[in-house]
N, CA, C and O atoms as a Tinker XYZ file with bonds, in Angstrom:
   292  protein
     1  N      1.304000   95.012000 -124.805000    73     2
     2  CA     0.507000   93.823000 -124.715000    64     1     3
     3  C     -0.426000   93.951000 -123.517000    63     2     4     5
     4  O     -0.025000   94.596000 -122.549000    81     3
     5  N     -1.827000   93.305000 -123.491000    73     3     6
     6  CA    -2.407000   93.705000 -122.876000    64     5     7
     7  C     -2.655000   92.284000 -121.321000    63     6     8     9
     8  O     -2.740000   91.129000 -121.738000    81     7
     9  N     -2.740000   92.453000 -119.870000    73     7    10
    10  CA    -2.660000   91.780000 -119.624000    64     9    11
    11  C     -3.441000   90.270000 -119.884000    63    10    12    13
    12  O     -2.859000   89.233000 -119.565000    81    11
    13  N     -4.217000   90.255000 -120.228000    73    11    14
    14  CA    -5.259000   89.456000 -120.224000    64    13    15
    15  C     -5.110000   88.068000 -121.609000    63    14    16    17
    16  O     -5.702000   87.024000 -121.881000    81    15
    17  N     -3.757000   89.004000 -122.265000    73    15    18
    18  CA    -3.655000   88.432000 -123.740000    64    17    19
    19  C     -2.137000   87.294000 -122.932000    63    18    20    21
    20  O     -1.036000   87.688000 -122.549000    81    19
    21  N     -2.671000   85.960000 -122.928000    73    19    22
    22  CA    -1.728000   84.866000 -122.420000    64    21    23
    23  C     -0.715000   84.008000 -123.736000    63    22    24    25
    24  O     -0.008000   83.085000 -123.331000    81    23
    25  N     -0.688000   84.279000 -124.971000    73    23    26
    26  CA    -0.595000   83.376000 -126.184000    64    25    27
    27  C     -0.430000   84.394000 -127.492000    63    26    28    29
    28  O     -1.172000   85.333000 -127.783000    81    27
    29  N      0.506000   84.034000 -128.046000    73    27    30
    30  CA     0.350000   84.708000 -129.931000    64    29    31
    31  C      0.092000   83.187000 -130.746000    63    30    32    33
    32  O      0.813000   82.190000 -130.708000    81    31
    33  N     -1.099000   83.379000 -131.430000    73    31    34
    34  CA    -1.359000   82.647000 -132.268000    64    33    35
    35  C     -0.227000   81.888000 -133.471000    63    34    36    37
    36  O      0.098000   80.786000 -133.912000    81    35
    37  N     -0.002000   82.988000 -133.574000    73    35    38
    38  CA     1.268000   82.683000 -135.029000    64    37    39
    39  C      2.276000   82.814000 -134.742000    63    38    40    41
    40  O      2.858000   83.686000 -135.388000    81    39
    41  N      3.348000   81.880000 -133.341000    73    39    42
    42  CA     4.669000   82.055000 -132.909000    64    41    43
    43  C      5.818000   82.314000 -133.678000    63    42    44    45
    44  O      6.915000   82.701000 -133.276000    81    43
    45  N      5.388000   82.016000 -135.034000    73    43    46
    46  CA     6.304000   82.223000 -136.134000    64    45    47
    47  C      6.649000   83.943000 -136.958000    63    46    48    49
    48  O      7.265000   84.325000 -137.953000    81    47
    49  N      5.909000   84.535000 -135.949000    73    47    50
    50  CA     5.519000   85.926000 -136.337000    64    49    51
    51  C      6.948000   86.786000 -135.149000    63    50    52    53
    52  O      7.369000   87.942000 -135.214000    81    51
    53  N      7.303000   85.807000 -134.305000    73    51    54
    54  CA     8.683000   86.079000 -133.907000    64    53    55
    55  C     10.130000   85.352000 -134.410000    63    54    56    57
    56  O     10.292000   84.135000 -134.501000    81    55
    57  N     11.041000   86.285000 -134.682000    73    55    58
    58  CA    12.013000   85.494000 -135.294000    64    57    59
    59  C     13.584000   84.993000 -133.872000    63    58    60    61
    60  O     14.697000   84.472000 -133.939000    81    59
    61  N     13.036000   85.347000 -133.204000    73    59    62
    62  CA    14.444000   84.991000 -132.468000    64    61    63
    63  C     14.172000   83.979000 -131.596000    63    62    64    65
    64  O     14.521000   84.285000 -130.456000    81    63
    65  N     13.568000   82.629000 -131.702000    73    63    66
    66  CA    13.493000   81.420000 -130.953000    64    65    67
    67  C     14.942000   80.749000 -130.647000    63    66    68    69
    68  O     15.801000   80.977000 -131.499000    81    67
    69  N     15.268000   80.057000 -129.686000    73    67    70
    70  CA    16.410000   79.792000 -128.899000    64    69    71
    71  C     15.820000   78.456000 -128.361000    63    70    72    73
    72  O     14.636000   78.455000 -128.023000    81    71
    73  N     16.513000   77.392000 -128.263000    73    71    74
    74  CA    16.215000   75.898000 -127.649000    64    73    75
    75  C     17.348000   75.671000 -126.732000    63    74    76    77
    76  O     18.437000   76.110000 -127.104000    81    75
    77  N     17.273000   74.998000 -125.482000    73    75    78
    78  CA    18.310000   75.240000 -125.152000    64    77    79
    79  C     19.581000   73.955000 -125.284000    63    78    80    81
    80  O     19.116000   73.113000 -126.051000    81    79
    81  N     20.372000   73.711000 -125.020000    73    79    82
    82  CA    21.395000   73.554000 -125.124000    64    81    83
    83  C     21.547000   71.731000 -125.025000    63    82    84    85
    84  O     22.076000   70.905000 -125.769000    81    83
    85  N     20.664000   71.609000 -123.487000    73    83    86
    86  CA    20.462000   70.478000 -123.283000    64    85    87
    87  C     19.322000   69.869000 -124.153000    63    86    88    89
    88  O     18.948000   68.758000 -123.778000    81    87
    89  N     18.589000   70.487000 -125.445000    73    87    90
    90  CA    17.967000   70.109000 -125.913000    64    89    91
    91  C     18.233000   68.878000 -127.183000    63    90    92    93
    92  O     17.864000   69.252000 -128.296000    81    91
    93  N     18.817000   67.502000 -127.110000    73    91    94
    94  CA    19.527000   67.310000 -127.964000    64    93    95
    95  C     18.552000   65.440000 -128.681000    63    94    96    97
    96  O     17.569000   64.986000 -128.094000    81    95
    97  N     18.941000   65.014000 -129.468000    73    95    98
    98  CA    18.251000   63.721000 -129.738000    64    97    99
    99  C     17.846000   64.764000 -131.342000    63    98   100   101
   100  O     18.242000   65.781000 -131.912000    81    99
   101  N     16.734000   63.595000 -131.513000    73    99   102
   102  CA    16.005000   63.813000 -132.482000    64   101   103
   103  C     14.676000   63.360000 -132.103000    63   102   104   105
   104  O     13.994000   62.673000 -132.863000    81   103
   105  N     14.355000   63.663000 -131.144000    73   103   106
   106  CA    12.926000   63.066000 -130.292000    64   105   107
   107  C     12.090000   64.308000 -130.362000    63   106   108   109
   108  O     10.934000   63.913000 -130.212000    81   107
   109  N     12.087000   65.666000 -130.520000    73   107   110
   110  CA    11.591000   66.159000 -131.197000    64   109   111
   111  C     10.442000   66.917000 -129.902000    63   110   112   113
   112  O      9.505000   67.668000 -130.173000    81   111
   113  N     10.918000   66.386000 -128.265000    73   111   114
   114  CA    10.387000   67.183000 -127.692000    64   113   115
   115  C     11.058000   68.064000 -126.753000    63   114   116   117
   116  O     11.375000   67.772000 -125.600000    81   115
   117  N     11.329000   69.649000 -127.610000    73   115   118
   118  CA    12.067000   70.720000 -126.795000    64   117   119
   119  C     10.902000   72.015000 -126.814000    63   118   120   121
   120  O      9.823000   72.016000 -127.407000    81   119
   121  N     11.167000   72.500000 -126.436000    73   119   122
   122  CA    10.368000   74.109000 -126.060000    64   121   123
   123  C     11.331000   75.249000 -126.387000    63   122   124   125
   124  O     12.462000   75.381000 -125.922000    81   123
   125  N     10.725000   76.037000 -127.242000    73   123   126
   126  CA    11.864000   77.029000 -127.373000    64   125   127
   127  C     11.076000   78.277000 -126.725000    63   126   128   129
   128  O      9.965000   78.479000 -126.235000    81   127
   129  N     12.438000   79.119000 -127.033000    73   127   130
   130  CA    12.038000   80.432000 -125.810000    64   129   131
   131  C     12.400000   81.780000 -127.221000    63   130   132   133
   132  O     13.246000   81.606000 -128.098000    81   131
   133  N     11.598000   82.926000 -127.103000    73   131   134
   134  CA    12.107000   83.850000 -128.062000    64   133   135
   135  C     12.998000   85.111000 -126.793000    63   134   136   137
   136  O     13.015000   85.255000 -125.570000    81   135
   137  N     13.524000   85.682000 -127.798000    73   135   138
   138  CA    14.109000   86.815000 -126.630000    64   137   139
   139  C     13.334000   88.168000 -127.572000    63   138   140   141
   140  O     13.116000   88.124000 -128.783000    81   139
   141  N     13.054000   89.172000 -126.774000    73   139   142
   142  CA    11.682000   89.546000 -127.057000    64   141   143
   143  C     12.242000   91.138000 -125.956000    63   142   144   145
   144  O     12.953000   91.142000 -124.951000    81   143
   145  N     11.547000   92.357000 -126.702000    73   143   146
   146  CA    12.381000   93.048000 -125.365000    64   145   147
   147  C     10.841000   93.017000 -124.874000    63   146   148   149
   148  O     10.647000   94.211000 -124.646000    81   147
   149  N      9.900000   92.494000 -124.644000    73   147   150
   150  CA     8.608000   92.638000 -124.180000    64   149   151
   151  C      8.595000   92.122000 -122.876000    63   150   152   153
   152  O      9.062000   90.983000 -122.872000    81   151
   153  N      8.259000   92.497000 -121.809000    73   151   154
   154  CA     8.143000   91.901000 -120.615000    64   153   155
   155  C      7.760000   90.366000 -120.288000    63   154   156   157
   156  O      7.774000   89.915000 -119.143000    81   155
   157  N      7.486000   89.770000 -121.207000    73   155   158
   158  CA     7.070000   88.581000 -121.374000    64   157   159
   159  C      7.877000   87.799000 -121.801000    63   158   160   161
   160  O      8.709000   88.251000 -122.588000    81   159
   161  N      7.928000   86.413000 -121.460000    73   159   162
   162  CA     8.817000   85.382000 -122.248000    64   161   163
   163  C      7.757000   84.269000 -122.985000    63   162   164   165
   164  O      7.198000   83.295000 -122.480000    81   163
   165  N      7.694000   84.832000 -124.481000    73   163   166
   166  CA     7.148000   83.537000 -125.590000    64   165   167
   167  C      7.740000   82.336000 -125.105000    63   166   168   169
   168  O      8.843000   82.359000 -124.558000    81   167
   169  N      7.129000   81.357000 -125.256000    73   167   170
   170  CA     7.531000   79.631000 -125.213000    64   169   171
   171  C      6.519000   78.986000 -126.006000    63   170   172   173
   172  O      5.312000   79.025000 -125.768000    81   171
   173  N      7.327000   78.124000 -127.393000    73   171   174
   174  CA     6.746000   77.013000 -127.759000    64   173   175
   175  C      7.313000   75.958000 -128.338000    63   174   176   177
   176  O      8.532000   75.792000 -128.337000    81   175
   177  N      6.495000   75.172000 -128.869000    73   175   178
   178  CA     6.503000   74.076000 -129.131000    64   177   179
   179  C      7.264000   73.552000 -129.997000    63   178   180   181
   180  O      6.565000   73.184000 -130.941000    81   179
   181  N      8.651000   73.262000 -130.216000    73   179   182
   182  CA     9.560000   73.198000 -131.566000    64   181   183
   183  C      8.508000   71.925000 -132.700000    63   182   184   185
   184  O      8.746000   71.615000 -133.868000    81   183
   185  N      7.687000   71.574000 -132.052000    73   183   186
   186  CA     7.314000   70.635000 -133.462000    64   185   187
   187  C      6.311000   71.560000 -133.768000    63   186   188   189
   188  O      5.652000   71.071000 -134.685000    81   187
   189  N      5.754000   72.946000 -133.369000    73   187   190
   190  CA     4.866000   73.102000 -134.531000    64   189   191
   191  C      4.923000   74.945000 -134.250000    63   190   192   193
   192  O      4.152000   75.610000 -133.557000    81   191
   193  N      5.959000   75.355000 -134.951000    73   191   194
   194  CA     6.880000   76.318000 -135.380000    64   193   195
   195  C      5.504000   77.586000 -135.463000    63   194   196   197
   196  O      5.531000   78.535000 -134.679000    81   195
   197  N      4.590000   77.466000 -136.290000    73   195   198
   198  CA     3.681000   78.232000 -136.523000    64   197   199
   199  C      2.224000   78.269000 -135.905000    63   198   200   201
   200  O      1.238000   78.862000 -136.342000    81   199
   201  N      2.326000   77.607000 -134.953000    73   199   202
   202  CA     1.294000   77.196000 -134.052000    64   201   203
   203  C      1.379000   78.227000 -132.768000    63   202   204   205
   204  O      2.006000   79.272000 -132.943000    81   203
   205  N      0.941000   78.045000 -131.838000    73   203   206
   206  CA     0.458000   79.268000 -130.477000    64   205   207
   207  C      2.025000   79.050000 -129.978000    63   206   208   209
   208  O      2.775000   78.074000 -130.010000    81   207
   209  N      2.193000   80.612000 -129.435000    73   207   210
   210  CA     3.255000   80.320000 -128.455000    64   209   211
   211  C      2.401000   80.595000 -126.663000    63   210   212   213
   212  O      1.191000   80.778000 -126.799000    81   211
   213  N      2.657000   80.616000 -125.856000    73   211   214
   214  CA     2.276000   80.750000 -124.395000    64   213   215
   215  C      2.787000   81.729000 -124.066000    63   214   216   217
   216  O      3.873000   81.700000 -124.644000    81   215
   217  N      2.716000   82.811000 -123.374000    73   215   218
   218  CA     3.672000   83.980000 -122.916000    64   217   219
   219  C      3.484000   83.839000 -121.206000    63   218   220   221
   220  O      2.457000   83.584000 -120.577000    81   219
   221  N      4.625000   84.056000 -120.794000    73   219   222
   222  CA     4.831000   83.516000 -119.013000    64   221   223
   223  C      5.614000   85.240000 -118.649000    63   222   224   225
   224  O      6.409000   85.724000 -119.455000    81   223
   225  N      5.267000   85.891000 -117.499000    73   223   226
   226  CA     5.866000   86.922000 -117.084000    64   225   227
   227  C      7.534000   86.532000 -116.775000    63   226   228   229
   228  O      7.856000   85.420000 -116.357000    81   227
   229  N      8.409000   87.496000 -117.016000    73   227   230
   230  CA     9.616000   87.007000 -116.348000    64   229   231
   231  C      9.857000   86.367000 -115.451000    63   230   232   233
   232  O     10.362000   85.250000 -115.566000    81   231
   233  N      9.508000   87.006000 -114.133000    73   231   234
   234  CA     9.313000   86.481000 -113.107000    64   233   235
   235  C      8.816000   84.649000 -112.833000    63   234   236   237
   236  O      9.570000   83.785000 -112.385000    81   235
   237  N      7.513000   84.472000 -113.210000    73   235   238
   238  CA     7.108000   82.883000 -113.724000    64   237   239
   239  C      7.967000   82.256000 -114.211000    63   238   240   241
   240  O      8.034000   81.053000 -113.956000    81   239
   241  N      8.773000   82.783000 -114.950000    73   239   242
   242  CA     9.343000   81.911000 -116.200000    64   241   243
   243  C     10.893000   81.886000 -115.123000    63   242   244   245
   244  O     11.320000   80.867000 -114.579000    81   243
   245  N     11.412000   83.023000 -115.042000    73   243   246
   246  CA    12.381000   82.552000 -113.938000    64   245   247
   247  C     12.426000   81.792000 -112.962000    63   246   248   249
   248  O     13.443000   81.234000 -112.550000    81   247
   249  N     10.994000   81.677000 -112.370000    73   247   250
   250  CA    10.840000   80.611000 -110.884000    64   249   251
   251  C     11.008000   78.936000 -111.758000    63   250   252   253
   252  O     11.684000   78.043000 -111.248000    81   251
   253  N     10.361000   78.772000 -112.949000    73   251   254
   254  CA    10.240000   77.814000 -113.664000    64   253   255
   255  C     11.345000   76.985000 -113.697000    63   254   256   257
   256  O     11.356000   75.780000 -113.446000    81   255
   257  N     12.666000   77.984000 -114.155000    73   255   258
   258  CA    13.845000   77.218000 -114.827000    64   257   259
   259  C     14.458000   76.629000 -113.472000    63   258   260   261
   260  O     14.889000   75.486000 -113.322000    81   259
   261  N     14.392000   77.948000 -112.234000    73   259   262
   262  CA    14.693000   77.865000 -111.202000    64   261   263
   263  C     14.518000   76.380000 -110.627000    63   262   264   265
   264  O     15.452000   75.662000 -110.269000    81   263
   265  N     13.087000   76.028000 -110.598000    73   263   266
   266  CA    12.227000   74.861000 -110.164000    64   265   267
   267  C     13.045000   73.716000 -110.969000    63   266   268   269
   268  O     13.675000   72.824000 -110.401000    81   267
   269  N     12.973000   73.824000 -111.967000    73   267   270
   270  CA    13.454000   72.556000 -112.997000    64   269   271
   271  C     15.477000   72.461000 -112.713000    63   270   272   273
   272  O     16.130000   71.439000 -112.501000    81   271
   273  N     15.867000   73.552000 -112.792000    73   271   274
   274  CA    17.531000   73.503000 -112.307000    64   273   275
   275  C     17.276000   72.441000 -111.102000    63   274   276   277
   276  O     17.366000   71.236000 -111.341000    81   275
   277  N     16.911000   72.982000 -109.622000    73   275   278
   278  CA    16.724000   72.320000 -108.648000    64   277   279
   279  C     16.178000   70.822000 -108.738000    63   278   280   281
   280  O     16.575000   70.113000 -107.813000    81   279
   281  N     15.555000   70.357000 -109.437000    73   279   282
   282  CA    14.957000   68.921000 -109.660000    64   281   283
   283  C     13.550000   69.182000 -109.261000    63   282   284   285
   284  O     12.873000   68.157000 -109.176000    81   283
   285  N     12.958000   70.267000 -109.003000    73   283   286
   286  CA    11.418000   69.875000 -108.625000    64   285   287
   287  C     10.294000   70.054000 -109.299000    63   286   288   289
   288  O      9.167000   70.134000 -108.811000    81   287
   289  N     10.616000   70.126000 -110.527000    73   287   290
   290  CA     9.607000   70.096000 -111.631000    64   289   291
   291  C      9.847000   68.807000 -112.220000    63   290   292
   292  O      9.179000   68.434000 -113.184000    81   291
């Protein structure tokens, strides 16, 4: 992947999406994550399955959860 490329159009073009755990209701707003051996971590949108995913470097995406565990997101 090339750096510059931030997004896959057709997130549905990966099959191993994961929501997590605390994701629960029927409110319909979770983010799923694919596991991917690509240096990148896909994230999207569970209401629209075939729509863009976002790709975040490990690193980003680790400070992220990090941030949100802690309360500061």
């Amino acid at each position: 992947m090339k750096p510059h490329e931030h997004s896959i159009p057709d997130a549905s073009a990966l099959t191993s999406w994961r929501k997590s755990s605390y994701s629960g209701g029927s409110s319909g707003d979770c983010l799923e994550v694919a596991d991917t051996p690509h240096p990148t971590v896909p994230v999207r949108d569970s209401k629209l399955p075939t729509g863009p995913a976002l790709l975040f470097s490990a690193p980003a995406w680790t400070a992220f959860v990090g941030a949100v565990y802690r309360g500061r997101m």
